[in-house]
C-alpha positions in Angstrom: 38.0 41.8 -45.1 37.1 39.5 -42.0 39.9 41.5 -40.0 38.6 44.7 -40.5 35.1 43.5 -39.1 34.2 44.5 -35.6 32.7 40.5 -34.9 36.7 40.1 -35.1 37.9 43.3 -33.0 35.5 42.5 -30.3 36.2 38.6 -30.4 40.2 39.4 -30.6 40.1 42.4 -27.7 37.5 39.8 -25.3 40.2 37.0 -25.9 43.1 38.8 -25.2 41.2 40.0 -21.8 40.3 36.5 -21.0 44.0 34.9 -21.8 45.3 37.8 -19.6 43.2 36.9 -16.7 44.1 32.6 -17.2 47.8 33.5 -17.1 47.7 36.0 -13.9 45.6 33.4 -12.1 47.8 30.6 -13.2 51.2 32.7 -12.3 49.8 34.3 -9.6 52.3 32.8 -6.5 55.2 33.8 -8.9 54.3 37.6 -10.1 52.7 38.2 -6.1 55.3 39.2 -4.6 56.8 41.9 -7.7 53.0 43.5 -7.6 53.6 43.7 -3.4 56.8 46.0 -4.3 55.7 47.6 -7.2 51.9 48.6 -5.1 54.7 50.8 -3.1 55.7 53.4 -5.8 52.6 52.4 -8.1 49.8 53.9 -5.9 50.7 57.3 -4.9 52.0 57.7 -8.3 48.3 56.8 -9.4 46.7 58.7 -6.5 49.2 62.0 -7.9 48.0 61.3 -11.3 44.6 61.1 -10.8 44.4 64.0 -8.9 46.9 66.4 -11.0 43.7 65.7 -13.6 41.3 67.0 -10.7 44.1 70.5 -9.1 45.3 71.2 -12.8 42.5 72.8 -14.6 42.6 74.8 -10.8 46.3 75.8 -11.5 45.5 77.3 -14.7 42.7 78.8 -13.4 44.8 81.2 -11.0 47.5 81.1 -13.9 45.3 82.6 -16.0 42.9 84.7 -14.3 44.6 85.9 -10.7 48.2 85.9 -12.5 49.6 83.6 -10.5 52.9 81.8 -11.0 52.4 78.0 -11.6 54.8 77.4 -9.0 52.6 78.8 -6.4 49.5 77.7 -7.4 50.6 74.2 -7.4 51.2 75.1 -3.8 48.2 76.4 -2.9 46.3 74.1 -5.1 48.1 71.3 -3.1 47.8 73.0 0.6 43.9 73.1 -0.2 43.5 69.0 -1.0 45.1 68.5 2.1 43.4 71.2 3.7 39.9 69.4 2.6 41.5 66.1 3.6 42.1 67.2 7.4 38.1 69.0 7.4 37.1 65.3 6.1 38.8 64.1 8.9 38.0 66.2 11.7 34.9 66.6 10.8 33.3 63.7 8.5 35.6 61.0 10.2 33.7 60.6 13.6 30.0 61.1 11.6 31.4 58.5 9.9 32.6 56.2 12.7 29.3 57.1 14.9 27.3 55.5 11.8 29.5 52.5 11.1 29.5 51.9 14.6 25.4 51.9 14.9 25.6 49.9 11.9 27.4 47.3 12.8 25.1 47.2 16.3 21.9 47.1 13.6 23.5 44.0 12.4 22.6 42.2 15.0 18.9 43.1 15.2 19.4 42.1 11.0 20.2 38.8 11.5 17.4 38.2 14.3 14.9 39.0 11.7 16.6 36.9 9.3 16.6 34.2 11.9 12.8 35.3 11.9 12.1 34.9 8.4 14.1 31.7 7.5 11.3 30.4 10.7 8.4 31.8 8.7 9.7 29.9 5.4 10.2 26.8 6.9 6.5 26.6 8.0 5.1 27.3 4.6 3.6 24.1 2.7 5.8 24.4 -0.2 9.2 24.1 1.6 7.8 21.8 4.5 9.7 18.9 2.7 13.0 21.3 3.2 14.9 21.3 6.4 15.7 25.0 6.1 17.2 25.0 9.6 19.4 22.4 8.9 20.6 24.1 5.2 21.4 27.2 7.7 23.3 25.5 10.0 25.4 23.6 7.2 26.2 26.7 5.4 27.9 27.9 8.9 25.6 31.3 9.0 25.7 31.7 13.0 26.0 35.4 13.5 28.2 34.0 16.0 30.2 31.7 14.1 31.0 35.4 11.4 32.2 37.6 14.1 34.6 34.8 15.3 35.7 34.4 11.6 36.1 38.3 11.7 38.1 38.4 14.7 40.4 35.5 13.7 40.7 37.2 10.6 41.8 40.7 12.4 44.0 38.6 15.0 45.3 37.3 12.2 46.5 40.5 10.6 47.6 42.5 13.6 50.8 41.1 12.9 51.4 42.7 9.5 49.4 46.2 11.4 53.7 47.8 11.4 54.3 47.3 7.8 50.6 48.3 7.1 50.8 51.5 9.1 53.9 52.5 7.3 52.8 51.6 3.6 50.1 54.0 4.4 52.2 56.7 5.8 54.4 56.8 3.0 51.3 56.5 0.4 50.4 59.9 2.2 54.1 61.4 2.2 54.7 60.3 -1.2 51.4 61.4 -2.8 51.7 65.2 -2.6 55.3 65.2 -3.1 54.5 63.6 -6.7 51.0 65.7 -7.2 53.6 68.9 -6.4 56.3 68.1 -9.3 53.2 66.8 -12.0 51.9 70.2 -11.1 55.3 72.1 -11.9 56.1 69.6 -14.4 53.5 68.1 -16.2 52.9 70.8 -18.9 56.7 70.7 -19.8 57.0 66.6 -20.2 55.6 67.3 -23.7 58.1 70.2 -25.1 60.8 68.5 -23.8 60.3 65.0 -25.7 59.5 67.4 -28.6 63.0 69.0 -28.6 64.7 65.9 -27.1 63.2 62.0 -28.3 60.9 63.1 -30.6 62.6 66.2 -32.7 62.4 64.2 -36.3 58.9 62.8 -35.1 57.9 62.0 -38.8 55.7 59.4 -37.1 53.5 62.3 -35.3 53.7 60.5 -32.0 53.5 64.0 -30.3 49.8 64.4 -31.7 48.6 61.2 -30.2 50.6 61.8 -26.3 48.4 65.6 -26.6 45.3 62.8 -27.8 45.8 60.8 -24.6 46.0 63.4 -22.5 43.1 65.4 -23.6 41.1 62.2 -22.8 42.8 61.1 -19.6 42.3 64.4 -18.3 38.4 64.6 -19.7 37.4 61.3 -18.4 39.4 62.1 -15.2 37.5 65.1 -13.7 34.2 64.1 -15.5 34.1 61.0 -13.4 34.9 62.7 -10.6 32.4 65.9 -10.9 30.1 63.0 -11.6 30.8 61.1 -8.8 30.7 64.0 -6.1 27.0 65.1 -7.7 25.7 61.4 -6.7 27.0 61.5 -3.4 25.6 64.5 -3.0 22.3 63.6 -4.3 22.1 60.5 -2.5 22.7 62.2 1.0 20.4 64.3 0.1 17.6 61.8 -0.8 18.7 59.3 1.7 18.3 62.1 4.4 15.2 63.2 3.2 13.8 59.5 3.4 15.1 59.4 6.6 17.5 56.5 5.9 19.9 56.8 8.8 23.6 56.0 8.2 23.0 57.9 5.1 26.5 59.8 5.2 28.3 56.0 5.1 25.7 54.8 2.9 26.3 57.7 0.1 30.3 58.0 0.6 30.1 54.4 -0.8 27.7 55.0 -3.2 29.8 57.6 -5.0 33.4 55.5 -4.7 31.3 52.8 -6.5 30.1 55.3 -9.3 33.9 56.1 -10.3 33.1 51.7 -11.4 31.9 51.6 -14.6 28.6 50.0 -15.7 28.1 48.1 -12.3 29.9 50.4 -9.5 26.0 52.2 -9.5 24.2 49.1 -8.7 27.0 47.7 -6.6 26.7 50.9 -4.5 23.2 50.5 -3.4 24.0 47.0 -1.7 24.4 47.7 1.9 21.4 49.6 1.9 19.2 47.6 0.5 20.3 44.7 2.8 20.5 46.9 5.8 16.6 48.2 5.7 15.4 44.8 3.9 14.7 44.0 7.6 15.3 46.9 9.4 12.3 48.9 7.4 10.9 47.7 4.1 8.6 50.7 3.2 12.1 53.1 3.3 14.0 50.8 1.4 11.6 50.2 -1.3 11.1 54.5 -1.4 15.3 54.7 -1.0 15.4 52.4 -4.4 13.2 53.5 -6.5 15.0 57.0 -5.4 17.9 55.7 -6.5 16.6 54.1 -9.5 15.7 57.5 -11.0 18.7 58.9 -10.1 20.5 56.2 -12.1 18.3 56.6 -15.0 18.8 60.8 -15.0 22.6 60.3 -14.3 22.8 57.4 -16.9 21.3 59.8 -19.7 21.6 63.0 -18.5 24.3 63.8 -16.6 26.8 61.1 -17.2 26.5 61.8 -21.2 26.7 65.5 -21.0 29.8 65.7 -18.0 32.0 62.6 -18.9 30.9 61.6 -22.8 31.4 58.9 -24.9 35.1 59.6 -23.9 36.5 55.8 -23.5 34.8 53.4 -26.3 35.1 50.3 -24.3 32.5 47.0 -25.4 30.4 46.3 -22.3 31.5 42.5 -22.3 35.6 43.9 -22.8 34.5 46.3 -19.3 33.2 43.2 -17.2 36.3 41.3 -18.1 38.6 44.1 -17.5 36.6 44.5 -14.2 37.2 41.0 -13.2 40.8 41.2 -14.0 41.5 44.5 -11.9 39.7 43.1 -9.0 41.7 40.7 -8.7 44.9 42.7 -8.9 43.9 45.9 -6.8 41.0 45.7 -6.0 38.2 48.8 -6.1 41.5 51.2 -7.4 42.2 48.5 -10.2 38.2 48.6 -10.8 38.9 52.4 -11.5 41.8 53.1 -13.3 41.2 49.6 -15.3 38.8 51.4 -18.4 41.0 54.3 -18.7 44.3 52.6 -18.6 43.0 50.0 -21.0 41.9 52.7 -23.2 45.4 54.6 -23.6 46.6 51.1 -24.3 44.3 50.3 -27.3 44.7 53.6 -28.4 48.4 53.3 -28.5 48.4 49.7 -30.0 45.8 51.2 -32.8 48.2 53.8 -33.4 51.1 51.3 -33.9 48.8 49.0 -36.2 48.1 52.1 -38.5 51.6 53.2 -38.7 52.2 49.7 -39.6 49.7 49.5 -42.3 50.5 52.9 -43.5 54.3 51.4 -43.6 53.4 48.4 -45.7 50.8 50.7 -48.5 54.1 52.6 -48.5 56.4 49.8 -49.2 53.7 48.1 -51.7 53.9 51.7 -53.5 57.3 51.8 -54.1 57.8 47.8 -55.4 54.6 48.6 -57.4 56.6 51.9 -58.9 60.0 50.0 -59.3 58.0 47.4 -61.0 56.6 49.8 -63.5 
């Protein structure tokens, strides 16, 4: 009775997150260097995957309507990612590098009024006992002191810059190559288990693969439709506020909506630190902007484009969150709901086929018994 409770699921799936995270920390110089080699063919496989969800519904757009083959849609569906790819970066890229670039100058007028204010506190009655100054200078805050830290740190990696330049170029080789064949071969994966692995599927695996991927695929482009409508709306608003650096401000803004829960709040970070000091009045207007938005996107959009697609418990999400982080970073962030959900999916699947095994088996001694 106690195990069919969900105080028990909850408690069993948090501590099976937590015990994952313990042993990853605690084996982490052993299993490093097998996640290096397996990063290699694991993210343009996931980068193909995640956008076959995004081009397929594209492909059998032109399949059905225009009558085109699905080998050439593929194609075109392919030549017109990377087609948006080279207008992002001929045209977006040095918008992009201009407002990075003014950004990182603003920085400097940022500290100088934080300089400023820590001056102000110091004088007030209340923190007169506090040597503010000195808690600055111990915690090694010198704007000068972080952009030597940043420079060591970038001296420190030119020497790996060969192996990272090529690691990228085969990420971009090997990205559309895979994205080509899940395009041409994605929709006969299934049929051929069918007739192959699973002809005598008296287990009915084949209905929960077509489950899966009706989810994957749902969750997939709702995100991203999602995503893309608050980058757009933030420009928007951001422009219209007259925030400047909007463009880098939003970009981030919608990577960190693909993060459940906290990628939204995560995503307004730089901006709120940025005009803390470089304008107040905007910032406070640019948040409660982006407060609304959050609110109409949490119960309005979000609900209607993506659903209650993956059933994840909010505390199971920030460990899972934590975990990924860890591992890859903003793309483990990502893809670490959705892959967790295929996985409890599949392991609920296995536990009712186990129970259904064992009512069976009960049956029968029950019947022999008679």
């Amino acid at each position: 009775m106690f195990q069919k409770s969900k105080l028990f699921f909850w408690t069993v799936e948090i501590l099976l997150c937590s015990l994952v995270l313990f042993l990853w920390r605690e084996m982490g110089e052993i299993i490093t260097p097998a996640v290096r080699v397996l990063n290699t063919i694991l993210i343009p496989f996931l980068l193909a995957a995640f956008f076959y969800y995004i081009t397929n519904p594209l492909v059998e757009f032109l399949e059905r309507v225009f009558k085109i083959k699905r080998g050439l849609g593929s194609l075109l569906a392919v030549a017109g990612l990377i087609g948006l790819l080279v207008w992002a970066v001929v045209y977006l890229l040095p918008i992009l590098i201009n407002q990075l670039t003014s950004l990182i100058y603003a920085s400097q007028g940022i500290y100088r009024e934080a300089q400023s204010l820590v001056n102000h506190l110091a004088e007030e009655p209340i923190l007169r006992n506090v040597d503010i100054q000195k808690t600055v200078a111990d915690l090694n805050l010198s704007y000068v002191d972080i952009l030597q830290n940043i420079l060591n740190n970038v001296t420190t990696s030119i020497g790996s810059l060969f192996s990272a330049v090529i690691n990228t170029a085969f990420i971009l080789i090997m990205t559309p190559i895979f994205l080509v064949y899940f395009l041409l071969d994605g929709k006969k994966l299934l049929p051929m288990l069918q007739r192959t692995v699973l002809k005598r599927d008296s287990l009915d695996i084949a209905s929960l693969l077509i489950t899966l991927n009706k989810t994957i695929a749902r969750y997939i482009s709702g995100i991203s439709i999602d995503a893309l409508i608050i980058f757009t709306l933030t420009l928007t608003g951001y422009s219209i506020i007259g925030i400047r650096y909007a463009l880098v401000f939003a970009i981030f803004q919608g990577v960190c909506n693909l993060i459940p829960y906290v990628g939204p709040t995560i995503g307004m970070i730089p901006m709120l630190i940025t005009y803390a000091f470089l304008d107040p009045q905007k910032m406070l207007m640019a948040l409660i902007y982006m407060l609304i938005l959050q609110q109409v996107d949490g119960n309005i959009l979000y609900p209607r484009i993506v659903g209650g697609v993956m059933k994840v418990h909010p505390i199971t999400i920030m460990v899972l969150l934590l975990l990924s982080s860890n591992i890859y970073g903003i793309v483990g962030m990502i893809v670490a709901i959705p892959l967790y959900s295929i996985l409890k999916e599949i392991v609920k699947f296995a536990w009712e086929l186990y129970e259904h095994h064992k009512e069976n088996q009960m049956r029968k001694q029950l019947d022999t018994d008679i």
